[in-house]
Jmol script that loads the backbone (N, CA, C; Angstrom):
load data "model"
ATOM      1  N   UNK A   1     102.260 212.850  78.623  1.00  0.00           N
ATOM      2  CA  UNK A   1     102.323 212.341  79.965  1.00  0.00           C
ATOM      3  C   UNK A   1     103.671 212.724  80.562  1.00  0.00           C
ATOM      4  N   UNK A   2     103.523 213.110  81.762  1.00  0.00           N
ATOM      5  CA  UNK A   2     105.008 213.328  82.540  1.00  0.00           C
ATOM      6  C   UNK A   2     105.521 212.348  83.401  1.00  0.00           C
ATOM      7  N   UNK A   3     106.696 211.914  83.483  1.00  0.00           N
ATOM      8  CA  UNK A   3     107.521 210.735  84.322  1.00  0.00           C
ATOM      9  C   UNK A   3     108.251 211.839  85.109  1.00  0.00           C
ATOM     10  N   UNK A   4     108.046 211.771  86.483  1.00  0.00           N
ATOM     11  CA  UNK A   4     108.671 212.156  87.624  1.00  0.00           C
ATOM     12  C   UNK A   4     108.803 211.088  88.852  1.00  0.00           C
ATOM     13  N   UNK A   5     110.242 210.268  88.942  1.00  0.00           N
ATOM     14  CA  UNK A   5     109.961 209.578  89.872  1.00  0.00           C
ATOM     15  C   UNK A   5     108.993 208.622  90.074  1.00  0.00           C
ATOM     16  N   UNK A   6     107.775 209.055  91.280  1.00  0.00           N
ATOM     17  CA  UNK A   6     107.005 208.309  91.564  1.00  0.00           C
ATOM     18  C   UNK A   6     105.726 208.259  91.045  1.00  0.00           C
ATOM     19  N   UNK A   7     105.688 209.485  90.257  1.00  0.00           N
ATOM     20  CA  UNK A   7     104.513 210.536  89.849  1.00  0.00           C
ATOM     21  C   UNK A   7     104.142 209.068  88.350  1.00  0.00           C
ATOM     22  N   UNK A   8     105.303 208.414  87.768  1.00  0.00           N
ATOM     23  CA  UNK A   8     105.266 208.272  86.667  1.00  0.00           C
ATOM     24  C   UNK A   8     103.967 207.760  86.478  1.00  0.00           C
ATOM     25  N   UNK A   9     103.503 208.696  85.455  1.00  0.00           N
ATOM     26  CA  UNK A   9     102.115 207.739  84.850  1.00  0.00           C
ATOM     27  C   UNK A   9     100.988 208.269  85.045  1.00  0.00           C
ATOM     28  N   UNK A  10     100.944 209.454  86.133  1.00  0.00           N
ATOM     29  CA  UNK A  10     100.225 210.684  86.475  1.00  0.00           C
ATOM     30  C   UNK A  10     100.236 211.276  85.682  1.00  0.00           C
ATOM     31  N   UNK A  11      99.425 212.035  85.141  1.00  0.00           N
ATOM     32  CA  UNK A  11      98.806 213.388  84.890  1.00  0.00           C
ATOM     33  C   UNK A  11      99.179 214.182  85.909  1.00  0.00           C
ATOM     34  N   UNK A  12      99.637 215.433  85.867  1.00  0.00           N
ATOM     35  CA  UNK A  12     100.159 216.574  86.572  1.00  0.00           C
ATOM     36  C   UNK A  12      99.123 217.763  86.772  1.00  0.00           C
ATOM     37  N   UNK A  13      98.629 218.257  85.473  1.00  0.00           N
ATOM     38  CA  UNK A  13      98.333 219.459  84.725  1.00  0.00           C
ATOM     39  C   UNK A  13      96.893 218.614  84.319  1.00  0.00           C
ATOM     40  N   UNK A  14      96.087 219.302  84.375  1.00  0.00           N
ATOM     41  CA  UNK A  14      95.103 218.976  83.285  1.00  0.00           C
ATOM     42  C   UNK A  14      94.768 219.164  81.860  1.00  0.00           C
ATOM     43  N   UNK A  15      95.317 220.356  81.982  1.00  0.00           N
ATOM     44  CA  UNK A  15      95.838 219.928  80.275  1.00  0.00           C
ATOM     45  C   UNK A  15      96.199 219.574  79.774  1.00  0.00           C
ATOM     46  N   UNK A  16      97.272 218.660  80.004  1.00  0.00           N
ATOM     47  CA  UNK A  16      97.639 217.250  79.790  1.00  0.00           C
ATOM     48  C   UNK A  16      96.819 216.314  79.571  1.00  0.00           C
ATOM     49  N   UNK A  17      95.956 216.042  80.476  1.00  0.00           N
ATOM     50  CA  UNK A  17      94.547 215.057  80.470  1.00  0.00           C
ATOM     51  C   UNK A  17      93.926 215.560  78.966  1.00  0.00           C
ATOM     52  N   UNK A  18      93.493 217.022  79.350  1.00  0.00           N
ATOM     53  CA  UNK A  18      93.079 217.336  78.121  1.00  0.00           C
ATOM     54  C   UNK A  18      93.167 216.740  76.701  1.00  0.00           C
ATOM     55  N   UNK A  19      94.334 217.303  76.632  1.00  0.00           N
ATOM     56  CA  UNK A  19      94.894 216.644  75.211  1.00  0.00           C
ATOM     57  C   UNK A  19      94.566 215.607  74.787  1.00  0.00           C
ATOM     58  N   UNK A  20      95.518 214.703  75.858  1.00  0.00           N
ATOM     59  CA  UNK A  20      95.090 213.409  75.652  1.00  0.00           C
ATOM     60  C   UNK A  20      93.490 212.704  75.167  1.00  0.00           C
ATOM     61  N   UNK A  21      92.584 213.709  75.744  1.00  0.00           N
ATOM     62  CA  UNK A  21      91.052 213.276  76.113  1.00  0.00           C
ATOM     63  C   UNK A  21      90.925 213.512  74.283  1.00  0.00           C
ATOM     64  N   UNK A  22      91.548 214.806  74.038  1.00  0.00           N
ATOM     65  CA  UNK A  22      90.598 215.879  72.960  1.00  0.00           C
ATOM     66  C   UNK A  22      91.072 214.993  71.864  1.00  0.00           C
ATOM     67  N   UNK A  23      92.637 214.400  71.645  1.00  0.00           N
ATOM     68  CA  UNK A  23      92.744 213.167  70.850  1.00  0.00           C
ATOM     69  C   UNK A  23      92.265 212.234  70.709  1.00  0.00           C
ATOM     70  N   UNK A  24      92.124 211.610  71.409  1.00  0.00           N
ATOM     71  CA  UNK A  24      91.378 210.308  71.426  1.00  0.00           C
ATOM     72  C   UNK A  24      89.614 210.294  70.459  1.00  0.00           C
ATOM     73  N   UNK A  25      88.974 211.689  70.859  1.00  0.00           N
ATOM     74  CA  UNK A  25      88.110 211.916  70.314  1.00  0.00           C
ATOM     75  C   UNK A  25      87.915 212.044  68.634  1.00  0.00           C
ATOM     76  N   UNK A  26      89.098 212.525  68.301  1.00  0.00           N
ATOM     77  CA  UNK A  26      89.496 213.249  66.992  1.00  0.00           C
ATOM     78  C   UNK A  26      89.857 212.057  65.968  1.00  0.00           C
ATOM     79  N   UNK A  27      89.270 210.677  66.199  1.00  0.00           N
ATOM     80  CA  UNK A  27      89.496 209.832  65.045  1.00  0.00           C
ATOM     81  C   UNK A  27      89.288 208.557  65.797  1.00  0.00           C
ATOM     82  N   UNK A  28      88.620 207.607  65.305  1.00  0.00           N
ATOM     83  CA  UNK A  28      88.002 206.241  65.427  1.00  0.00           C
ATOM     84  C   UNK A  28      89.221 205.336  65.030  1.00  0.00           C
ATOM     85  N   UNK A  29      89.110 204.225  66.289  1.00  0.00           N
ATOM     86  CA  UNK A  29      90.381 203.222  65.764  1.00  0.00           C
ATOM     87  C   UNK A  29      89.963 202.449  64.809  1.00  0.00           C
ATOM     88  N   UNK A  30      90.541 201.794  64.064  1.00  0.00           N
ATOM     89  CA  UNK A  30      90.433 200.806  63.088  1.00  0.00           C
ATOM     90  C   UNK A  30      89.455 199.859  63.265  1.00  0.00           C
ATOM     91  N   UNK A  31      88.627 199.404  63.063  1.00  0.00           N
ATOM     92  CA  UNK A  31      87.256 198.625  63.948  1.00  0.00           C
ATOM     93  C   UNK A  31      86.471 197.649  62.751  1.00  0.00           C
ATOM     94  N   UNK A  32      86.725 196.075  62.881  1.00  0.00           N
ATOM     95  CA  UNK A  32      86.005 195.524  61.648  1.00  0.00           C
ATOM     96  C   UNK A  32      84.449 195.219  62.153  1.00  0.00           C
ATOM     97  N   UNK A  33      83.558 196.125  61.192  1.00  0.00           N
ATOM     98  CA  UNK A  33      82.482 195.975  61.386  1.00  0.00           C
ATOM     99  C   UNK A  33      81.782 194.465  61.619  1.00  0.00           C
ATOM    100  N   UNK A  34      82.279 193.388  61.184  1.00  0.00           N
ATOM    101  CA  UNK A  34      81.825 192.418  61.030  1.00  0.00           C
ATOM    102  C   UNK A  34      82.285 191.885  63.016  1.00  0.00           C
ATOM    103  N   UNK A  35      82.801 192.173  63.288  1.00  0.00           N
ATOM    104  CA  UNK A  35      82.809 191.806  64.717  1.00  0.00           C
ATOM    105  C   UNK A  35      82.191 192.502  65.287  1.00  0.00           C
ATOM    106  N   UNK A  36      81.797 193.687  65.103  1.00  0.00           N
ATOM    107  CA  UNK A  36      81.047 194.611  65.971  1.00  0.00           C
ATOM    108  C   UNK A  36      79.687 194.016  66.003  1.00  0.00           C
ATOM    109  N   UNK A  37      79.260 193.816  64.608  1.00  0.00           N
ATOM    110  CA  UNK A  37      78.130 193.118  64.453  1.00  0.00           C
ATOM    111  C   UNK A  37      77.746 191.784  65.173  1.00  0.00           C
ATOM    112  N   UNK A  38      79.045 190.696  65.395  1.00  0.00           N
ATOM    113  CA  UNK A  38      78.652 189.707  65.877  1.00  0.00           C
ATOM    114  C   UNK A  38      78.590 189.955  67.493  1.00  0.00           C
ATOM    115  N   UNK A  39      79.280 191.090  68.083  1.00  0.00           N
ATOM    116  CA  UNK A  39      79.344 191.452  69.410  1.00  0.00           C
ATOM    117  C   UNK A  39      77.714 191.751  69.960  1.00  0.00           C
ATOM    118  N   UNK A  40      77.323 193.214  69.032  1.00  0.00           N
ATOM    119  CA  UNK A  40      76.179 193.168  69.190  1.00  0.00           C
ATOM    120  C   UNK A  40      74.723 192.128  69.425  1.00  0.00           C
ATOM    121  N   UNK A  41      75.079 191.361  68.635  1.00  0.00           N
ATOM    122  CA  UNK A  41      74.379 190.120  68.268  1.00  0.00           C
ATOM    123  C   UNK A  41      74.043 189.216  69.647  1.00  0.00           C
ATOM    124  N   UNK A  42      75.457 188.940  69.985  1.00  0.00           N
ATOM    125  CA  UNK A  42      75.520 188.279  71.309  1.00  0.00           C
ATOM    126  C   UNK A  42      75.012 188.858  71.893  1.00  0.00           C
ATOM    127  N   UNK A  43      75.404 190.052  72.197  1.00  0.00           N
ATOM    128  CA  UNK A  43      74.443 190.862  73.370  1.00  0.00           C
ATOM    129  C   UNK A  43      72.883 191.096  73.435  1.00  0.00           C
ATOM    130  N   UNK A  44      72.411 191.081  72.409  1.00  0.00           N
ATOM    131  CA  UNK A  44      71.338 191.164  71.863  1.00  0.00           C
ATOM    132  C   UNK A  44      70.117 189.931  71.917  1.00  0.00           C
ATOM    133  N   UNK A  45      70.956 188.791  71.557  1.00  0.00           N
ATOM    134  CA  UNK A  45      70.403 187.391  71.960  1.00  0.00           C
ATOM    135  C   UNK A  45      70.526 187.172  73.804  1.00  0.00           C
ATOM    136  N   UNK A  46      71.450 187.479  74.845  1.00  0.00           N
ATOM    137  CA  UNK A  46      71.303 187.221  75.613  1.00  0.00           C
ATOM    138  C   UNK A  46      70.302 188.245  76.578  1.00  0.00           C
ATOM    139  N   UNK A  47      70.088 189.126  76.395  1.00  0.00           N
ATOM    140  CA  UNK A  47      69.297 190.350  76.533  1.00  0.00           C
ATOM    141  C   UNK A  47      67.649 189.712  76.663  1.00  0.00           C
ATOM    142  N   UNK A  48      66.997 190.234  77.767  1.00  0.00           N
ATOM    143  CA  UNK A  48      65.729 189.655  77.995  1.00  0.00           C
ATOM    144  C   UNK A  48      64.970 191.179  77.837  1.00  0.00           C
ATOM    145  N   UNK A  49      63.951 191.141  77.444  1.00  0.00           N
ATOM    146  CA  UNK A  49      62.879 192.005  77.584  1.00  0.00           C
ATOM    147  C   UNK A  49      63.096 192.612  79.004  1.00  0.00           C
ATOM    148  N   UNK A  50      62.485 193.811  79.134  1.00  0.00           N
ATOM    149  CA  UNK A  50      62.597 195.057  78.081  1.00  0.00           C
ATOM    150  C   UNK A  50      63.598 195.607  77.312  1.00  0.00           C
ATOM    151  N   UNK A  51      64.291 195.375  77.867  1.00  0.00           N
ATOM    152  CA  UNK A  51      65.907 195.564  77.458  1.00  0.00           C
ATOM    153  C   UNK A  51      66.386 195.290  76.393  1.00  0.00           C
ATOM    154  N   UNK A  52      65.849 194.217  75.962  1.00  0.00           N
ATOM    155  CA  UNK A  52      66.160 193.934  74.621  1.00  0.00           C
ATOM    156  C   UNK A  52      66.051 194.825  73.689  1.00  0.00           C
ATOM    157  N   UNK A  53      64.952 194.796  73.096  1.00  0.00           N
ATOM    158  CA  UNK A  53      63.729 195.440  72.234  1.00  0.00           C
ATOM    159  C   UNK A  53      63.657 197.178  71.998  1.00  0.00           C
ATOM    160  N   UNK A  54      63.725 197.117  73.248  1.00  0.00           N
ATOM    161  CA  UNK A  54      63.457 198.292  73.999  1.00  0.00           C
ATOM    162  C   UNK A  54      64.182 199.302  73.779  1.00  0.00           C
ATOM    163  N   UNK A  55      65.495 199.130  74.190  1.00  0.00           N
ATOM    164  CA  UNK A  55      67.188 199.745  75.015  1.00  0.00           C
ATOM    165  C   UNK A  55      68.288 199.343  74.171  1.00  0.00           C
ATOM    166  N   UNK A  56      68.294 197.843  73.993  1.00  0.00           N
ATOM    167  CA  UNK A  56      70.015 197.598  73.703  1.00  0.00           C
ATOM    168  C   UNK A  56      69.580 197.152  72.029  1.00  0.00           C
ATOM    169  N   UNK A  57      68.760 197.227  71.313  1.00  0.00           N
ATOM    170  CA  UNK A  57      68.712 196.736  70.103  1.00  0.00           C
ATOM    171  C   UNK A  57      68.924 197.606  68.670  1.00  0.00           C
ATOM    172  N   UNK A  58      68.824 199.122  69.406  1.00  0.00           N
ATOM    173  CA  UNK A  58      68.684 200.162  68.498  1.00  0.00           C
ATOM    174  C   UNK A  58      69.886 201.004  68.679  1.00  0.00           C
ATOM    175  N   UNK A  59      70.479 200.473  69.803  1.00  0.00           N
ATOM    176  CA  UNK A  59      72.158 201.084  70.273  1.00  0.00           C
ATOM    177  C   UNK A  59      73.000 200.150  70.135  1.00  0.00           C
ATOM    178  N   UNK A  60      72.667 199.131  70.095  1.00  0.00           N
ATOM    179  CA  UNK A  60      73.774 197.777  69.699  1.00  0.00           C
ATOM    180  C   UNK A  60      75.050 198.154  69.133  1.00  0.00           C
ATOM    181  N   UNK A  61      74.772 198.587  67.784  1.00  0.00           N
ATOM    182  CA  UNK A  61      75.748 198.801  67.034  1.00  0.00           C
ATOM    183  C   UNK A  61      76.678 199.929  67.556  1.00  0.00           C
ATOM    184  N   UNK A  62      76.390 201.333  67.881  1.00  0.00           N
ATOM    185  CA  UNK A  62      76.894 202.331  67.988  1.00  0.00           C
ATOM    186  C   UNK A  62      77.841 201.757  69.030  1.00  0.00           C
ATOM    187  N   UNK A  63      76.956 201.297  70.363  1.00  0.00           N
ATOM    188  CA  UNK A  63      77.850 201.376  71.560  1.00  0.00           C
ATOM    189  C   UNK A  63      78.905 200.134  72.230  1.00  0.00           C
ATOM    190  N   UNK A  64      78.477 199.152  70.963  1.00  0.00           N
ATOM    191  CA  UNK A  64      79.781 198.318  70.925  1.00  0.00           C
ATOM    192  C   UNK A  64      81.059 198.482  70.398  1.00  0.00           C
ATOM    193  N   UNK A  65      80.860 199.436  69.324  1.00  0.00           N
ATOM    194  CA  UNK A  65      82.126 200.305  68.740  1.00  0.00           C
ATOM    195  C   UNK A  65      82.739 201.046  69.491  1.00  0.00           C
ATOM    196  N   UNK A  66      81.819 201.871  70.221  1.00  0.00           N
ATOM    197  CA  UNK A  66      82.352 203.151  70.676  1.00  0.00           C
ATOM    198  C   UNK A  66      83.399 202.015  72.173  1.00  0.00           C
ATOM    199  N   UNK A  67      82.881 200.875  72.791  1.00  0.00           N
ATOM    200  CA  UNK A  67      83.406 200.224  73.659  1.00  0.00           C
ATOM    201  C   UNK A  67      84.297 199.658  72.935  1.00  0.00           C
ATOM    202  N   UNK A  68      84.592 199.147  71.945  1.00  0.00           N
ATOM    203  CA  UNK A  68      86.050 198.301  71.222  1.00  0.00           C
ATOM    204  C   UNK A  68      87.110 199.804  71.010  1.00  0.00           C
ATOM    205  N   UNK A  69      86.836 200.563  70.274  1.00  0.00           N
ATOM    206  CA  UNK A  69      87.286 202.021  70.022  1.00  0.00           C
ATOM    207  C   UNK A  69      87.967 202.123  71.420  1.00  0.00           C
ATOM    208  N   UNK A  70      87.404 202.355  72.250  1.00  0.00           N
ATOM    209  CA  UNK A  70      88.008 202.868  73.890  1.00  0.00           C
ATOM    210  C   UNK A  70      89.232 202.045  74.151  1.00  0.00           C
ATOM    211  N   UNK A  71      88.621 200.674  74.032  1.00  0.00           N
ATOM    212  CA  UNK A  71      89.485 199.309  74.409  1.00  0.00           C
ATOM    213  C   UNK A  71      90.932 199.436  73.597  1.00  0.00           C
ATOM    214  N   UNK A  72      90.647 199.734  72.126  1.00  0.00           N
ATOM    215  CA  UNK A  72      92.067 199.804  71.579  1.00  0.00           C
ATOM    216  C   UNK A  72      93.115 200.948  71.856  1.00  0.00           C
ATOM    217  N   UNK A  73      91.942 202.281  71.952  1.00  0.00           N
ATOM    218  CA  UNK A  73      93.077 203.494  71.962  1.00  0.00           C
ATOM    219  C   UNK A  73      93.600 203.022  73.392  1.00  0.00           C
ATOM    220  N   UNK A  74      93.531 202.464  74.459  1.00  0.00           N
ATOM    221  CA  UNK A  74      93.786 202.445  75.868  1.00  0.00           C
ATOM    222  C   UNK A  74      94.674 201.323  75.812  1.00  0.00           C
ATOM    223  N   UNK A  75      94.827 200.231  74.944  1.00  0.00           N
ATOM    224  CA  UNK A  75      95.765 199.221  74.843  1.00  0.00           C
ATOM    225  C   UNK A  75      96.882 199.839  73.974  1.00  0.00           C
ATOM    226  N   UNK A  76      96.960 200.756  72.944  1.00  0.00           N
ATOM    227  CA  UNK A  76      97.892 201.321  71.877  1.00  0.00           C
ATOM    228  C   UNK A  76      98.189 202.252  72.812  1.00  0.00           C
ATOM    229  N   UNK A  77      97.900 203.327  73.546  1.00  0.00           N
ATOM    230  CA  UNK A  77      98.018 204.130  74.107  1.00  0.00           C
ATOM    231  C   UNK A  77      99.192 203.794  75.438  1.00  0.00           C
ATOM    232  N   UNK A  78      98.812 202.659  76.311  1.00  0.00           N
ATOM    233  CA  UNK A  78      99.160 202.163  77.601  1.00  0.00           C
ATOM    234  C   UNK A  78      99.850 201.045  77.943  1.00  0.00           C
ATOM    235  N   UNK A  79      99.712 200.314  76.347  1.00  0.00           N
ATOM    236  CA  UNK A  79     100.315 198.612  77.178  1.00  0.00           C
ATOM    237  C   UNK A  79     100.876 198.522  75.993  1.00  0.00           C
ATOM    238  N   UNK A  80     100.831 198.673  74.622  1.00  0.00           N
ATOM    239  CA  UNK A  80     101.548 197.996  73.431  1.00  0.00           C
ATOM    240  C   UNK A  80     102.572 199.110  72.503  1.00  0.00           C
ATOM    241  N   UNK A  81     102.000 200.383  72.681  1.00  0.00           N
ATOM    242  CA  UNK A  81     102.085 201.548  72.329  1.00  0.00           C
ATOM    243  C   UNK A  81     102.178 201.507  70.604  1.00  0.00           C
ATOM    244  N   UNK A  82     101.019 201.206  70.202  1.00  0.00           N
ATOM    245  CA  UNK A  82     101.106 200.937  69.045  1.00  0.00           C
ATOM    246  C   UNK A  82     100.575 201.981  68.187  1.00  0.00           C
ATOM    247  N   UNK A  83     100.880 202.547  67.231  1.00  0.00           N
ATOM    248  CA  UNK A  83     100.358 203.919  66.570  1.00  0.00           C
ATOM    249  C   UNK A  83      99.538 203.337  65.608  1.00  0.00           C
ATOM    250  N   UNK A  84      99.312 202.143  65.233  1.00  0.00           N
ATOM    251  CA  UNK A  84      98.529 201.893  64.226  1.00  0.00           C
ATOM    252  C   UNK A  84      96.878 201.662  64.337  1.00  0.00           C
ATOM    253  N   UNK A  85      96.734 202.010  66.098  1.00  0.00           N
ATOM    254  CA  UNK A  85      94.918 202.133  66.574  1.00  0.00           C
ATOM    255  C   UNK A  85      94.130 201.036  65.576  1.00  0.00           C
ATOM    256  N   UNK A  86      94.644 199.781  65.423  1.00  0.00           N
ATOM    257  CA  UNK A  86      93.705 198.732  64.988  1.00  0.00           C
ATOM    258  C   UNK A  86      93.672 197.982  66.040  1.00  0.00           C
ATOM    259  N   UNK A  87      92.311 197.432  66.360  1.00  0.00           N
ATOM    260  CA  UNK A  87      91.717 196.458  67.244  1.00  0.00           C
ATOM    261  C   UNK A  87      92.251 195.313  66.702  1.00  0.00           C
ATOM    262  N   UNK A  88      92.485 194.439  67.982  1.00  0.00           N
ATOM    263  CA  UNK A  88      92.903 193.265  67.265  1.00  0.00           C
ATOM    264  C   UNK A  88      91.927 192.450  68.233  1.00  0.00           C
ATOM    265  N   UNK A  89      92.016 191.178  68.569  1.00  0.00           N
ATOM    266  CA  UNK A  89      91.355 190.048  69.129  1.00  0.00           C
ATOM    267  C   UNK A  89      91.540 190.408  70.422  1.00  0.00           C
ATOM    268  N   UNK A  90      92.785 190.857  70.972  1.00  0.00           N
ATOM    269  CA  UNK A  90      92.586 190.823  72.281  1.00  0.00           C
ATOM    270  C   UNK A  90      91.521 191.856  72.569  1.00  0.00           C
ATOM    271  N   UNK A  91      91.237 193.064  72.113  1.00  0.00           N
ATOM    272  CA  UNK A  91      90.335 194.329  71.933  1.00  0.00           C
ATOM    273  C   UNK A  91      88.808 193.280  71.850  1.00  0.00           C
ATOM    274  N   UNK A  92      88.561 192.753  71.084  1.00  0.00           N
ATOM    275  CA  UNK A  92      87.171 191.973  71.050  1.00  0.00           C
ATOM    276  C   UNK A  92      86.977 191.295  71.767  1.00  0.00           C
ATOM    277  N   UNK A  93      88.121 190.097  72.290  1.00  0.00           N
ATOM    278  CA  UNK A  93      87.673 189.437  73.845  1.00  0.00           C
ATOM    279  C   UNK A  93      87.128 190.029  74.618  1.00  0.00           C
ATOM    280  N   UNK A  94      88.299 191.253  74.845  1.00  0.00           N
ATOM    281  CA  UNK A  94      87.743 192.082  76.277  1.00  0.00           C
ATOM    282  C   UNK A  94      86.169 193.058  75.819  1.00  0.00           C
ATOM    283  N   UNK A  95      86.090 193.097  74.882  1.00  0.00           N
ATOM    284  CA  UNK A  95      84.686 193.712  74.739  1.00  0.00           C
ATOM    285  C   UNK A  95      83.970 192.706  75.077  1.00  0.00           C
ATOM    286  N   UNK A  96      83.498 191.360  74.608  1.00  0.00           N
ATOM    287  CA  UNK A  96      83.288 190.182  74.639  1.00  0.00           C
ATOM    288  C   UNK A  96      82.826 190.352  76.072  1.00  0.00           C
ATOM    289  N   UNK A  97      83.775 190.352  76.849  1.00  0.00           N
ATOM    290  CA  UNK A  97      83.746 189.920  78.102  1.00  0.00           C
ATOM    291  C   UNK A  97      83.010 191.095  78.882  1.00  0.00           C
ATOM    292  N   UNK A  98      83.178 191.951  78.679  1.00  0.00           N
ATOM    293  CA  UNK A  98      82.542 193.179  79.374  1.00  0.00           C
ATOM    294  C   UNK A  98      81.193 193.209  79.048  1.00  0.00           C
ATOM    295  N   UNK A  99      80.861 193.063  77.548  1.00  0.00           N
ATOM    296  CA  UNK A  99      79.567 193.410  76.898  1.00  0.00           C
ATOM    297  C   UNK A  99      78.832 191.606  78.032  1.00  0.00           C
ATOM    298  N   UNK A 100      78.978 190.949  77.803  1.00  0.00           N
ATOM    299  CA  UNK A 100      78.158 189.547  78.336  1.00  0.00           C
ATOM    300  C   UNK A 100      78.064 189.861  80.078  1.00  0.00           C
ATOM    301  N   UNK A 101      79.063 190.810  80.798  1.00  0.00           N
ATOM    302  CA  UNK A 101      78.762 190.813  81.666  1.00  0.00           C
ATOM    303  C   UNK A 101      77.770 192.098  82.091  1.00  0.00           C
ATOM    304  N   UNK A 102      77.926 193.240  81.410  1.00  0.00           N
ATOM    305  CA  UNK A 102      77.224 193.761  81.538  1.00  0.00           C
ATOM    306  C   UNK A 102      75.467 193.486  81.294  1.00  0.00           C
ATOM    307  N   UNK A 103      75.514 192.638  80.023  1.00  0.00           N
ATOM    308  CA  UNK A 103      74.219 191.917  79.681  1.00  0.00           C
ATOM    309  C   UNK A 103      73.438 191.238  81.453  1.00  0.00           C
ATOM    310  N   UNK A 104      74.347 190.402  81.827  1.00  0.00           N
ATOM    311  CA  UNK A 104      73.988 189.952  83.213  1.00  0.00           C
ATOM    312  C   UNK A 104      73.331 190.886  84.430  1.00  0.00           C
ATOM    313  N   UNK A 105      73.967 191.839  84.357  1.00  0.00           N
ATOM    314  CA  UNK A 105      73.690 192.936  84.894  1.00  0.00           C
ATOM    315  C   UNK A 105      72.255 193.308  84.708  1.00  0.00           C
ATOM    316  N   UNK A 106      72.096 193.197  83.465  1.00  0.00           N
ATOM    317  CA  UNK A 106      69.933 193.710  83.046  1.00  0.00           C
ATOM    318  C   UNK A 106      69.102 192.961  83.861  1.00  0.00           C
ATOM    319  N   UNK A 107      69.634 191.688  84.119  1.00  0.00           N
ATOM    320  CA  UNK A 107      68.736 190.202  84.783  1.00  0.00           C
ATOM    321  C   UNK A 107      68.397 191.380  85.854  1.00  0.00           C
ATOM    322  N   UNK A 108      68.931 191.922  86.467  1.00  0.00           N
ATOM    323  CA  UNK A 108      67.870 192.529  87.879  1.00  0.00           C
ATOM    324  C   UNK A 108      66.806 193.089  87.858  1.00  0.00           C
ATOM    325  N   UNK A 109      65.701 192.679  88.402  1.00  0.00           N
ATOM    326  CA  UNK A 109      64.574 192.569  88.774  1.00  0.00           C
ATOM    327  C   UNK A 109      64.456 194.013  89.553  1.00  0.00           C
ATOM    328  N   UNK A 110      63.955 195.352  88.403  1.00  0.00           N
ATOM    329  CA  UNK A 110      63.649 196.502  88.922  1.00  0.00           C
ATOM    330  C   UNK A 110      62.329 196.464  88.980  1.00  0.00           C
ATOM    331  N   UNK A 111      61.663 196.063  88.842  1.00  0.00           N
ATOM    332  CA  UNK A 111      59.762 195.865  89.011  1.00  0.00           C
ATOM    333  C   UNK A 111      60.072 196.243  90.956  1.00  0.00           C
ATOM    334  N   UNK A 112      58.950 197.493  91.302  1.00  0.00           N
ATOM    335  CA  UNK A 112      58.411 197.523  92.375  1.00  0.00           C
ATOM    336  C   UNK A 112      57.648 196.498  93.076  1.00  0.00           C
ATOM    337  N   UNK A 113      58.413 195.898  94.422  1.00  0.00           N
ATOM    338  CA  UNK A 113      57.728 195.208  95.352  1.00  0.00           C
ATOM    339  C   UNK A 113      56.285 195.510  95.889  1.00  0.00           C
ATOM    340  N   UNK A 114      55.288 194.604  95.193  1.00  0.00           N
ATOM    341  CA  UNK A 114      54.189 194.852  95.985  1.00  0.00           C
ATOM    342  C   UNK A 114      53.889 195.143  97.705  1.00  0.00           C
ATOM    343  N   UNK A 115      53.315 195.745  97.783  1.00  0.00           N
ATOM    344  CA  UNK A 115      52.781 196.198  99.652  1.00  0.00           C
ATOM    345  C   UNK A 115      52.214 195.361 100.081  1.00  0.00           C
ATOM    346  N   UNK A 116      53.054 194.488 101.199  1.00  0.00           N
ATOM    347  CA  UNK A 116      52.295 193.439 101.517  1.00  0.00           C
ATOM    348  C   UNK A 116      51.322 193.584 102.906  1.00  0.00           C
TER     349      UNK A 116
END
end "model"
wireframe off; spacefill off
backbone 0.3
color backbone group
């Protein structure tokens, strides 16, 4: 990342971005399965048909990781600068919180309005 002034905190170059991007990819943060599992879970129980069953039951696992994973490299990366890429609690709240709201989000009623 480059610090110029006002710039600080910008990306300049995209290859810069790059990097950054192509790292992040290149290794999984520290992640205890046993929370991932209970994350999923939640989400999973609040989840109504179709959605449930359907959509979020067979991706549960993958894409609550891959959302805690994001959450930590972006907190180690940006706010704590911690090289040791382990999730800690604050990383699972905020999944927590994202995953239940996104769950809310399914409640909408995509069924086509009958022609009245």
């Amino acid at each position: 990342m480059i610090v110029l002034g006002n710039l600080w905190g910008k990306l300049i170059c995209r290859d810069n971005f790059l990097t950054l991007f192509d790292t992040c990819y290149s290794f999984v943060s520290e992640i205890d399965d046993l929370e991932v599992n209970k994350l999923a879970n939640i989400v999973t129980n609040l989840a109504k048909e179709p959605m449930k069953s359907s959509v979020w039951r067979p991706r549960a696992y993958h894409h609550v990781k891959l959302l805690i994973d994001g959450l930590c490299k972006h907190r180690c990366l940006f706010k704590d600068y911690d090289s040791s890429f382990q999730a800690n609690e604050e990383d699972y709240n905020m999944a927590e919180a994202i995953l239940i709201r996104m769950v809310r989000g399914w409640e909408t009623n995509l069924q086509p309005k009958e022609d009245i």
